[in-house]
OpenMM code with the backbone's topology and positions (N, CA, C; nanometers):
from openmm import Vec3, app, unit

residues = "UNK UNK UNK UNK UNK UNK UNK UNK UNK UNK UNK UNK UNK UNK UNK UNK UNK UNK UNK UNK UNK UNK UNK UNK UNK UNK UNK UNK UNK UNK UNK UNK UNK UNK UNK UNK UNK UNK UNK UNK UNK UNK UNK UNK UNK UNK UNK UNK UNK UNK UNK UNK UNK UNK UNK UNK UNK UNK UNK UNK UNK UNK UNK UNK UNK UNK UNK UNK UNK UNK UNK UNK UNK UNK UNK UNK UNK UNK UNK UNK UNK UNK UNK UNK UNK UNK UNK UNK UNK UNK UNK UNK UNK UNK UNK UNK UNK UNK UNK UNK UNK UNK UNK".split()
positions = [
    Vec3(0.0843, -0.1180, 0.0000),
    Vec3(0.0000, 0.0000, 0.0000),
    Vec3(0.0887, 0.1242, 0.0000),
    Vec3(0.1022, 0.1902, -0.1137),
    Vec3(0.1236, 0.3526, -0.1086),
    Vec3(0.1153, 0.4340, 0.0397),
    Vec3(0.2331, 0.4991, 0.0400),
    Vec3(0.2135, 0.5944, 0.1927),
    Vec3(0.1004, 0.7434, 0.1340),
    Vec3(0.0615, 0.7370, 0.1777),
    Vec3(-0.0469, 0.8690, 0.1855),
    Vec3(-0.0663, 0.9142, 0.3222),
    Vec3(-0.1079, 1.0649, 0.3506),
    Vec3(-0.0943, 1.1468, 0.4546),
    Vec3(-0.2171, 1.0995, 0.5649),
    Vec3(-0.1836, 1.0343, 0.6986),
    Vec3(-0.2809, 1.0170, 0.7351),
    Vec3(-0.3253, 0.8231, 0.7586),
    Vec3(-0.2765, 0.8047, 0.6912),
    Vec3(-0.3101, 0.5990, 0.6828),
    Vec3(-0.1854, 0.5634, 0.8067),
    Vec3(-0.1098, 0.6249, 0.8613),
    Vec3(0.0034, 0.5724, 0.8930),
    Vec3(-0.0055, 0.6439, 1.0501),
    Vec3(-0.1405, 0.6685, 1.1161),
    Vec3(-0.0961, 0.7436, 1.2614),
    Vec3(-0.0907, 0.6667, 1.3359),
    Vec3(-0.0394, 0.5116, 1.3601),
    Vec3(-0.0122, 0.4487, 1.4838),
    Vec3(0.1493, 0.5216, 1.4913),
    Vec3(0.2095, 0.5413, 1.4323),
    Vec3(0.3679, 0.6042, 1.4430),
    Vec3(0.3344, 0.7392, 1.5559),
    Vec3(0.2571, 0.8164, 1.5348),
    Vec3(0.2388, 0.9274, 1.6025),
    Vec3(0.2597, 0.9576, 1.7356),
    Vec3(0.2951, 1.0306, 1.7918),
    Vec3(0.2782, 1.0844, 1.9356),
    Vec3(0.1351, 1.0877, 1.9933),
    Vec3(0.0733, 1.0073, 2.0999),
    Vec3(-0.0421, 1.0707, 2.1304),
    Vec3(-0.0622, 1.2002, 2.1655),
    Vec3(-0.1912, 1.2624, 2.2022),
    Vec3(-0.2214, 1.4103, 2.2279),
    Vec3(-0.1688, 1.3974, 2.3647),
    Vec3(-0.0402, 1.5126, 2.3948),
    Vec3(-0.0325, 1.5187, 2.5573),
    Vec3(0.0993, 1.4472, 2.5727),
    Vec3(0.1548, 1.3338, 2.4841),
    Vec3(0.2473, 1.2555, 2.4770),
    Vec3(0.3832, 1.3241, 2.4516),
    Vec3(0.4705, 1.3090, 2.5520),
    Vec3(0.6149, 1.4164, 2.5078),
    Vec3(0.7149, 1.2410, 2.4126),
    Vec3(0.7572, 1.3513, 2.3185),
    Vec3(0.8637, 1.2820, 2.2534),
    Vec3(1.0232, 1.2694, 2.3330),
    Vec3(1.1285, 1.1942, 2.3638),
    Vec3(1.1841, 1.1915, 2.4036),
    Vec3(1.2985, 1.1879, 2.3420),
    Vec3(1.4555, 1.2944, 2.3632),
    Vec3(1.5313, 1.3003, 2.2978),
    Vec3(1.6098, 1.1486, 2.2808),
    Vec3(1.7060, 1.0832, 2.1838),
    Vec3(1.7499, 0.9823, 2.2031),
    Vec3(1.9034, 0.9854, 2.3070),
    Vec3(1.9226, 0.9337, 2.3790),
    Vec3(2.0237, 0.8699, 2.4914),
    Vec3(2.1832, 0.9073, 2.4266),
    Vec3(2.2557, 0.9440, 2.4956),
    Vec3(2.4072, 1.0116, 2.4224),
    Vec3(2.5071, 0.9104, 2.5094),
    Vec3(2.6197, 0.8570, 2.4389),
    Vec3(2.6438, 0.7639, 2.4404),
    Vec3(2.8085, 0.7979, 2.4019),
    Vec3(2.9208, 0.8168, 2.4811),
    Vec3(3.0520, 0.8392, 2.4467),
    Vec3(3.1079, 0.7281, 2.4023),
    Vec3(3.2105, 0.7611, 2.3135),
    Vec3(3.3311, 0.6472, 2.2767),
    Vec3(3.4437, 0.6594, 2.3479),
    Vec3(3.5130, 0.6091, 2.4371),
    Vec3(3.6335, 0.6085, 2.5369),
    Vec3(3.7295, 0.5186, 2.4819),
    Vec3(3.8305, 0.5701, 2.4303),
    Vec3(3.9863, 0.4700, 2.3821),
    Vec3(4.0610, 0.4972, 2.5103),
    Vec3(4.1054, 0.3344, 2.5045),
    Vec3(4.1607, 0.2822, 2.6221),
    Vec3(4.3169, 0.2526, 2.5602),
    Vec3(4.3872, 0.2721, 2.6654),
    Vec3(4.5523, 0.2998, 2.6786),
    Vec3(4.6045, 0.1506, 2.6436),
    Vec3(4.6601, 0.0953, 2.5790),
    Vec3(4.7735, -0.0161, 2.6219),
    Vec3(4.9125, -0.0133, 2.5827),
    Vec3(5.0233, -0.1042, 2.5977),
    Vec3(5.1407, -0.0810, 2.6002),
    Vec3(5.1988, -0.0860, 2.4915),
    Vec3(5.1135, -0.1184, 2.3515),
    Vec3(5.1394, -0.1815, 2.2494),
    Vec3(5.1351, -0.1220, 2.0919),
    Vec3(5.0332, -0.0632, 2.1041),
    Vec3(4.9813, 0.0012, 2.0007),
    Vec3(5.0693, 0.1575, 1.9993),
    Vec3(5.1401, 0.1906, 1.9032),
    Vec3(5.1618, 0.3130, 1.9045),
    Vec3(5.1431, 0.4322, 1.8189),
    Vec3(5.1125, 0.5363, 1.9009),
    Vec3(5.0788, 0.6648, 1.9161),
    Vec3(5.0655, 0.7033, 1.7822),
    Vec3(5.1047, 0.7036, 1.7139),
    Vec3(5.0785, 0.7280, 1.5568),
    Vec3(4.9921, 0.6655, 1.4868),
    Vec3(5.0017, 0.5008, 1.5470),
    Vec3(4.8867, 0.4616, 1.4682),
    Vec3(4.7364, 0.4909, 1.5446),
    Vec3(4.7194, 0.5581, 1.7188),
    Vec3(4.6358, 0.6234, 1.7935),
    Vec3(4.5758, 0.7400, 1.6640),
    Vec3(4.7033, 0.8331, 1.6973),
    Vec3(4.6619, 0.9238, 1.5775),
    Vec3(4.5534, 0.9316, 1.4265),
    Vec3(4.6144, 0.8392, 1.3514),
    Vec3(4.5736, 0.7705, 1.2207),
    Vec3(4.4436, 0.7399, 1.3097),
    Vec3(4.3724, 0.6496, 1.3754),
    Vec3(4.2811, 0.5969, 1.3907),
    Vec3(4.1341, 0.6989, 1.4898),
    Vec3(4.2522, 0.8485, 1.5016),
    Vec3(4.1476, 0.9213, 1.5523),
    Vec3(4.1106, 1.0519, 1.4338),
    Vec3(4.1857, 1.0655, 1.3344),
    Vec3(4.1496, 1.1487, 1.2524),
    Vec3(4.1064, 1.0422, 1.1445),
    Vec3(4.0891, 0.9587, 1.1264),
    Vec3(3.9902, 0.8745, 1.0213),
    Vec3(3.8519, 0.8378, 1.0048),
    Vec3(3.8777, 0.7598, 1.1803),
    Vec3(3.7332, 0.7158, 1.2151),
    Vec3(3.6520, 0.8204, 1.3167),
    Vec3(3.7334, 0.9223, 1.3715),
    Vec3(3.6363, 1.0595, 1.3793),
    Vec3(3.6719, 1.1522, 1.3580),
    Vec3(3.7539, 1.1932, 1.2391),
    Vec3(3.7772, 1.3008, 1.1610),
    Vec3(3.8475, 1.4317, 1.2304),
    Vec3(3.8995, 1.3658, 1.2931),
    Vec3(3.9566, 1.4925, 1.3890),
    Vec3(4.0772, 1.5926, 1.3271),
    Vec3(4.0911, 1.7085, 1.3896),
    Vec3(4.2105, 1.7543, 1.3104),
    Vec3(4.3534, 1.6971, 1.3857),
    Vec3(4.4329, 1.7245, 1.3524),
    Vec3(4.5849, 1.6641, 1.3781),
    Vec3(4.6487, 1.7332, 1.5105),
    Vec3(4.5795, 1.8249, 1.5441),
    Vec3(4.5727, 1.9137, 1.6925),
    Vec3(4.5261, 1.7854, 1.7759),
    Vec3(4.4008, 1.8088, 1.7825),
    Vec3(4.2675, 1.7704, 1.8448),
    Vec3(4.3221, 1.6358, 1.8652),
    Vec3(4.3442, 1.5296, 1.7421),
    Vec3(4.3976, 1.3874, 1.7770),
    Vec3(4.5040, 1.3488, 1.8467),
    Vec3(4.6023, 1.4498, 1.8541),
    Vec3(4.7281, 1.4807, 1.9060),
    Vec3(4.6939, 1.4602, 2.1016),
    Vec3(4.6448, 1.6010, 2.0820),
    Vec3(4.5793, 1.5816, 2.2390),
    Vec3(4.5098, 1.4657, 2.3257),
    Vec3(4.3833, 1.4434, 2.1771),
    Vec3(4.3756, 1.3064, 2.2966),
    Vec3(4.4555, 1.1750, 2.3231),
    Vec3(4.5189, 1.1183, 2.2003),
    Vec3(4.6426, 1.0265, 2.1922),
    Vec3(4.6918, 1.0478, 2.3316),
    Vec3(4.7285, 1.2047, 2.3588),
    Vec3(4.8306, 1.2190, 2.4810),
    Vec3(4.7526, 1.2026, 2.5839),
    Vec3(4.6147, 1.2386, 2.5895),
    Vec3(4.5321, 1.2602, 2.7105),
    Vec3(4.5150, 1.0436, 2.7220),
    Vec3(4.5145, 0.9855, 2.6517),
    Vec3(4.4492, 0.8473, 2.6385),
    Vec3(4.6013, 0.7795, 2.7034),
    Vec3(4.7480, 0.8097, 2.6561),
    Vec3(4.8494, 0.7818, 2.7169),
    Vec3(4.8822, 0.7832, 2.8500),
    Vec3(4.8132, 0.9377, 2.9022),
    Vec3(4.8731, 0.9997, 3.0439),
    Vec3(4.7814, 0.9543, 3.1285),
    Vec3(4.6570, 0.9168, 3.0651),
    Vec3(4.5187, 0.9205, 3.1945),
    Vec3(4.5146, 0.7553, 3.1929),
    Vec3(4.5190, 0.6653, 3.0616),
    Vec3(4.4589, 0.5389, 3.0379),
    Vec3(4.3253, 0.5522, 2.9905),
    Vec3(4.3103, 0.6641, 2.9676),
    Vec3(4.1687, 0.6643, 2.8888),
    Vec3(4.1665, 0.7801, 2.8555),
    Vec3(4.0210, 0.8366, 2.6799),
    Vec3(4.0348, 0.9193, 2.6771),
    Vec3(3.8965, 0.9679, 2.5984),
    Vec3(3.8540, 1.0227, 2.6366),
    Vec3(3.7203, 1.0411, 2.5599),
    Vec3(3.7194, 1.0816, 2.4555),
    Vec3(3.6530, 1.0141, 2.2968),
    Vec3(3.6950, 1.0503, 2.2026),
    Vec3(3.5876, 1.1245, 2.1024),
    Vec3(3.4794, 1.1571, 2.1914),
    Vec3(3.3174, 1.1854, 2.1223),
    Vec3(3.1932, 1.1328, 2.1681),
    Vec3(3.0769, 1.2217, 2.1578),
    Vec3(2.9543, 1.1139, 2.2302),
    Vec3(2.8519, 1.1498, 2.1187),
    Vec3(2.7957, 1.0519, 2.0908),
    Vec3(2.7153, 1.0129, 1.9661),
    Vec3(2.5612, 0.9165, 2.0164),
    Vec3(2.4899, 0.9224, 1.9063),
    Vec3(2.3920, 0.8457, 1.9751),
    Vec3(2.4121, 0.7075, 1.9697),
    Vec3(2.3410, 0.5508, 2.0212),
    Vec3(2.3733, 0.4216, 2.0342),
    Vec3(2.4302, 0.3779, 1.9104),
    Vec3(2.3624, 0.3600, 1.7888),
    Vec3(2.3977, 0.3626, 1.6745),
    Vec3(2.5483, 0.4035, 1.5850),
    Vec3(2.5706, 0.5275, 1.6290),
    Vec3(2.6749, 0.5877, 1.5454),
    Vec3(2.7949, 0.5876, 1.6229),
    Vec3(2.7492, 0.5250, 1.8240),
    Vec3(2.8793, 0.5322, 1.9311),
    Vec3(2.9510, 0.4139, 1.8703),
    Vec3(2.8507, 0.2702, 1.8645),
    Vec3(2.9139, 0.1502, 1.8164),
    Vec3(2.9404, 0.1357, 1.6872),
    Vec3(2.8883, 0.1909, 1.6358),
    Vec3(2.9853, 0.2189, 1.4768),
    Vec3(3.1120, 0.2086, 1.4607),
    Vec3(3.1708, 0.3358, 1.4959),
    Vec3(3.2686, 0.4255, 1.5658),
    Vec3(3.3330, 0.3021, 1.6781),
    Vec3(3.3253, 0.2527, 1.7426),
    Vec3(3.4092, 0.1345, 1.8340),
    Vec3(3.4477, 0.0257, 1.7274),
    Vec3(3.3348, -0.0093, 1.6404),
    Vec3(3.3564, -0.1280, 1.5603),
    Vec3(3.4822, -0.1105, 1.4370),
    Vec3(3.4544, 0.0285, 1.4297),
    Vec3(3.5726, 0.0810, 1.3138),
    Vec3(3.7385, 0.1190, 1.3510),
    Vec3(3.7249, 0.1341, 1.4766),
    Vec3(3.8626, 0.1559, 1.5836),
    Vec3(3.9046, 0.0185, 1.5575),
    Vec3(3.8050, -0.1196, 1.6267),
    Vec3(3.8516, -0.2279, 1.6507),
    Vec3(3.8820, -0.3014, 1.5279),
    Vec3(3.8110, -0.2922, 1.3836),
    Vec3(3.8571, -0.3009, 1.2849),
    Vec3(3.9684, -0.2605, 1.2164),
    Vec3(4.0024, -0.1184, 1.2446),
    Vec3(4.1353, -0.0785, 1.2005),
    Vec3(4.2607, -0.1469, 1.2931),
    Vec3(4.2414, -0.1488, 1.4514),
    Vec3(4.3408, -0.2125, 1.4736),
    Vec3(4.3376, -0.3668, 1.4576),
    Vec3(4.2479, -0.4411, 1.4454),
    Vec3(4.2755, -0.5429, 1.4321),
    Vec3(4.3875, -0.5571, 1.2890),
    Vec3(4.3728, -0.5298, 1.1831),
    Vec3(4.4117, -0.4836, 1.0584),
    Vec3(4.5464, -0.4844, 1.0658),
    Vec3(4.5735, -0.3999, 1.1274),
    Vec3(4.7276, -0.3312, 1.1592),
    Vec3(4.7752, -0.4379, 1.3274),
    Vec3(4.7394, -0.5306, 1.3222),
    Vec3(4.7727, -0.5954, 1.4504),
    Vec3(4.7914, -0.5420, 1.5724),
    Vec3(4.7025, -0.4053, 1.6400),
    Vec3(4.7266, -0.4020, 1.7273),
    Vec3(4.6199, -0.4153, 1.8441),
    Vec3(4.6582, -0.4305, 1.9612),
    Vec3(4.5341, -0.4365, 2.0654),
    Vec3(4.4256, -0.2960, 2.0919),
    Vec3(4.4662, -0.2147, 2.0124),
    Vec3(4.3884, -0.0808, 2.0630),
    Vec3(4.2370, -0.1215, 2.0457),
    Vec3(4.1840, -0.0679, 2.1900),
    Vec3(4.0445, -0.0927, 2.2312),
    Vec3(3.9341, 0.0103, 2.2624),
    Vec3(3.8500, 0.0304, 2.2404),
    Vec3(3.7347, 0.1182, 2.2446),
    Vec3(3.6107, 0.1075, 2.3416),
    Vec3(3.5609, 0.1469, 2.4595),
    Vec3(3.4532, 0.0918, 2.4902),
    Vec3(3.3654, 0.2376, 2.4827),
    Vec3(3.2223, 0.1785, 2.4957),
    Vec3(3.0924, 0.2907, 2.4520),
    Vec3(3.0394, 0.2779, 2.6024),
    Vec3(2.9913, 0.4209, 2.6564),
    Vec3(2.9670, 0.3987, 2.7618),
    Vec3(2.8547, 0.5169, 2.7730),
    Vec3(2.7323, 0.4917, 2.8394),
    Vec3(2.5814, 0.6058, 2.8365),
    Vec3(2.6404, 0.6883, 2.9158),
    Vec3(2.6120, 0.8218, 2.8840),
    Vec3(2.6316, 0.9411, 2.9554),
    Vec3(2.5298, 1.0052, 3.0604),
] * unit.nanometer
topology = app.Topology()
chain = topology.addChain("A")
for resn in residues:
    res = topology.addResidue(resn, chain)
    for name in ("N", "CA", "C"):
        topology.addAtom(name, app.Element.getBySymbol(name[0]), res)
């Protein structure tokens, strides 16, 4: 059946019904002894586009602290973003790890 305006209001908000924003959801790269800093780098201006400042910093902030917050996104686009970290390092053999955590 064709969408037409109106056939389709079980989707709707009831009258009175608040819509609710969706849940924000950070990506945190985690420190290990193995993986190095350049390829940190590479894997933070690729898979979140960062500038070469910005990736710089957190590389160092993810070194000095053991963790480092790298963006918060909604459920969808947080594990994306983890799956593409853990893909690139797997790739390049290293242990670098990602976890997604609700804000």
């Amino acid at each position: 059946m064709p969408f037409a305006p109106g056939n389709d209001s079980k989707t709707l908000p009831k009258k009175g019904e608040k819509l609710q924003e969706p849940k924000d959801y950070r990506v945190v790269l985690l420190n290990d002894d193995f993986t190095t800093m350049d390829f940190v780098v590479q894997v933070l201006r690729s898979v979140f586009h960062l500038s070469m400042e910005d990736a710089s910093y957190i590389m160092l902030c993810v070194h000095k602290k053991g963790r480092g917050i790298v963006g918060v996104y909604t459920f969808d686009i947080a594990h994306t973003k983890a799956d593409q970290v853990h893909k690139m390092a797997d790739e390049s053999q290293f242990p670098l790890r990602c976890i997604v955590e609700e804000v």
